[in-house]
C-alpha positions as CSV (number, residue, x, y, z in Angstrom):
1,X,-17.9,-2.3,52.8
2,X,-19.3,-5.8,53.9
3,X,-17.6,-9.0,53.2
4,X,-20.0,-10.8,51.4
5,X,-19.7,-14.9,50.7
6,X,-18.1,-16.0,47.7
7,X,-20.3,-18.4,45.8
8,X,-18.3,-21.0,43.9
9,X,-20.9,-22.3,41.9
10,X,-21.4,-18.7,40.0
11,X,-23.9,-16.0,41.3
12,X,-27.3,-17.6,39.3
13,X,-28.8,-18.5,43.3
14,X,-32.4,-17.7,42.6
15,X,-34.2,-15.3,45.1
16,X,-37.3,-17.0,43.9
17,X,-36.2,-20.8,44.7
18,X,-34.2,-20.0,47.9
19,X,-36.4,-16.9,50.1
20,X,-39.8,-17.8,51.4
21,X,-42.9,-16.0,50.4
22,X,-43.3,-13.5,53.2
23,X,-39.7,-12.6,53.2
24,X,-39.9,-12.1,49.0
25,X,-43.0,-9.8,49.5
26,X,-41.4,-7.5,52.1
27,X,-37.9,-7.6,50.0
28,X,-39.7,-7.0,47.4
29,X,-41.9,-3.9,48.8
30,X,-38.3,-2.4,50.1
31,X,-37.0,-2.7,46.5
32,X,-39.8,-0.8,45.0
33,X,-40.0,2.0,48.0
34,X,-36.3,2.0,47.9
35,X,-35.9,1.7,51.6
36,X,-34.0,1.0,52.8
37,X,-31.8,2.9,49.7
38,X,-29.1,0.9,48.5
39,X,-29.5,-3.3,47.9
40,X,-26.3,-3.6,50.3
41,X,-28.5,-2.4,52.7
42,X,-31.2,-4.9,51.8
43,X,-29.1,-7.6,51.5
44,X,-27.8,-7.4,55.0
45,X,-30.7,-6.5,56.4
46,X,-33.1,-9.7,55.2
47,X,-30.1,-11.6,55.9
48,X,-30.1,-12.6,52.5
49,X,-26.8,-14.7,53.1
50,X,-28.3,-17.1,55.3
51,X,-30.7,-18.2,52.4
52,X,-27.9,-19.0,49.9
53,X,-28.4,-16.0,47.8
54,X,-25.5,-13.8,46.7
55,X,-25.3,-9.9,46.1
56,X,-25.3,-10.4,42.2
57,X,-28.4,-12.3,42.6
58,X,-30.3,-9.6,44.1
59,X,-29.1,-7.0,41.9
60,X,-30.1,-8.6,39.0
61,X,-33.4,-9.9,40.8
62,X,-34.0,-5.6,41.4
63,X,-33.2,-4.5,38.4
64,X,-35.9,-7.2,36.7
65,X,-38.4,-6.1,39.5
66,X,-37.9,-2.5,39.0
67,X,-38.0,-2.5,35.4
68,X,-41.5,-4.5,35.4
69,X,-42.7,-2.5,38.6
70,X,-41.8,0.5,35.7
71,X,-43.6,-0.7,32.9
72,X,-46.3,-1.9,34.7
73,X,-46.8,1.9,36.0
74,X,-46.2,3.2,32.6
75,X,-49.0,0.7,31.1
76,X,-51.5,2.2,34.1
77,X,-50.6,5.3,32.9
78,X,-51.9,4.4,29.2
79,X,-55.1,2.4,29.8
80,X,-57.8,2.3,26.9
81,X,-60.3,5.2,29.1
82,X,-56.9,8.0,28.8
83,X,-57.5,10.0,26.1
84,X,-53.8,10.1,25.6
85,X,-53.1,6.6,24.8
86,X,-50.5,7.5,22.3
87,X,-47.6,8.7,24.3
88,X,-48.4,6.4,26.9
89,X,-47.8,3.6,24.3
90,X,-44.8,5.2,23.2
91,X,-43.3,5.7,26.8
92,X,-44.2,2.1,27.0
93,X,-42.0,0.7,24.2
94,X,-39.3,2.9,24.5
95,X,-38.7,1.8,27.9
96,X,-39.2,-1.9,26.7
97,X,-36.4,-0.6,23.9
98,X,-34.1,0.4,26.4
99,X,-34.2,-2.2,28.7
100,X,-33.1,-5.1,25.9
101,X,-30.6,-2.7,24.8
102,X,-29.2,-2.3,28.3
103,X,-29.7,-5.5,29.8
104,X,-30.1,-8.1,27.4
105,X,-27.3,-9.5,25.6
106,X,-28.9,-12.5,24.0
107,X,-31.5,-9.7,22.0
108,X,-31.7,-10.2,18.3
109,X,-31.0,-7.7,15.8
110,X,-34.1,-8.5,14.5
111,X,-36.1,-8.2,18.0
112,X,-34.3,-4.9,18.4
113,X,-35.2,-4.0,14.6
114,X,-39.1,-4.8,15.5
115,X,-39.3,-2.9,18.2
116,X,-37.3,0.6,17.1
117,X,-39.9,-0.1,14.1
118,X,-42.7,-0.2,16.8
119,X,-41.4,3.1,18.8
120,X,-41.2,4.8,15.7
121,X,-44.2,4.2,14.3
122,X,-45.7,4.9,17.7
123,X,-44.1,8.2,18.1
124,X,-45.5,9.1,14.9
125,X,-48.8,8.8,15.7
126,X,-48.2,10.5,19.1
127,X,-46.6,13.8,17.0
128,X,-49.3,13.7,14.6
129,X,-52.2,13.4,17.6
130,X,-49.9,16.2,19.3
131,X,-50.4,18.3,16.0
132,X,-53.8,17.8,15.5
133,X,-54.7,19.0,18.8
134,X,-52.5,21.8,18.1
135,X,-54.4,22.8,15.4
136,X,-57.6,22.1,16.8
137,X,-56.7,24.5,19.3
138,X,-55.8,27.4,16.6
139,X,-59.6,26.1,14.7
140,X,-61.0,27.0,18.4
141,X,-59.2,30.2,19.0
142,X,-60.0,31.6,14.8
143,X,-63.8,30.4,15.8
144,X,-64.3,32.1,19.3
145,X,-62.6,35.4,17.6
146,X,-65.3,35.0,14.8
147,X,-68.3,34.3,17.4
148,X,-66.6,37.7,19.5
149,X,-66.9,39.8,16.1
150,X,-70.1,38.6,15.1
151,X,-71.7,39.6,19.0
152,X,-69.9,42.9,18.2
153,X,-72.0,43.2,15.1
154,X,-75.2,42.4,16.6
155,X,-74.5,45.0,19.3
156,X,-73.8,47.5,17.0
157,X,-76.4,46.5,14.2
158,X,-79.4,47.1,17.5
159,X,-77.3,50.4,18.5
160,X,-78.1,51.5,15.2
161,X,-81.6,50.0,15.1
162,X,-82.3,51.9,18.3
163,X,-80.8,54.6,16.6
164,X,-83.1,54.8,13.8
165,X,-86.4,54.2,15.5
166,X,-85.4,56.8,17.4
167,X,-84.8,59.3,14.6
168,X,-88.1,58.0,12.7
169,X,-89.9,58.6,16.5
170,X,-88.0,62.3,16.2
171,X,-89.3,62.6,12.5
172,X,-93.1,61.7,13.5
173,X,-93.0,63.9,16.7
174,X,-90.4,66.0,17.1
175,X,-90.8,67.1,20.9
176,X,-92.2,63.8,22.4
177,X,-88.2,62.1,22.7
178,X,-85.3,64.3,23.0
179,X,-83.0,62.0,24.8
180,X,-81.1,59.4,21.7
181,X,-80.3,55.8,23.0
């Protein structure tokens, strides 16, 4: 493994303050694609040492872009136009949930309380949606077997139709017909 420099001063160097634009975008392209895969990797290979940041720095710099670069794909994935906005919301809090659990010491019980409330609630709705498809689904099903039994009437109400014009045809003249529909 890599000797990396100690910082004295703590490990709060700020990849925002110390890298310049074009060398944050690309870092920050490689974090999201993952390439190359590990942030050792990264680190050495933007030379992130020259620039005063440490390793603990850009580890906690990934995990903040990553869990925005997540959220933000989770919100796209629950716009107002997807019919599905339910779970969408839900993936979106939970995730919000367990990142201040994870990663965020200073969280309030209350903050934490507001947003379990918020999953919850959402989840909820989601399961009920989720049902009420369900059931719209058995509605559809009961209603096309009803629309296939009442075509199978028809068809057999003009069978016998057919059936008795023909015998009233027989009735009136008995040799002009012998063949029954």
């Amino acid at each position: 493994m890599p000797q990396f420099p100690n910082y004295t001063g703590g490990n709060r160097s700020s990849i925002l303050n110390r890298l310049p634009l074009e060398i944050r975008k690309r870092l920050d392209d490689a974090i999201r694609s993952r390439q190359p895969a590990s942030l050792i990797c990264c680190y050495r290979d933007f030379n992130l040492c020259e620039y005063g940041v440490s390793l603990r720095a850009l580890q906690r710099y990934a995990r903040n872009l990553r869990d925005r670069f997540d959220l933000d794909e989770a919100a796209a994935r629950s716009r107002l136009n997807n019919p599905d906005i339910a779970a969408g919301l839900t993936a979106i809090i939970g995730r919000r949930l367990l990142a201040i659990l994870l990663h965020d010491e200073k969280a309030t019980p209350a903050t934490i309380h507001r947003l379990t409330v918020a999953y919850k609630s959402a989840h909820h709705v989601d399961r009920e949606r989720t049902k009420t498809k369900s059931d719209e689904a058995k509605v559809a099903a009961r209603l096309a077997k009803t629309v296939a039994e009442a075509r199978d009437l028809a068809e057999r109400v003009r069978k016998e139709v057919a059936r008795a014009d023909f015998s009233y045809l027989n009735d009136l003249w008995p040799t002009a017909n012998t063949h029954e529909p």
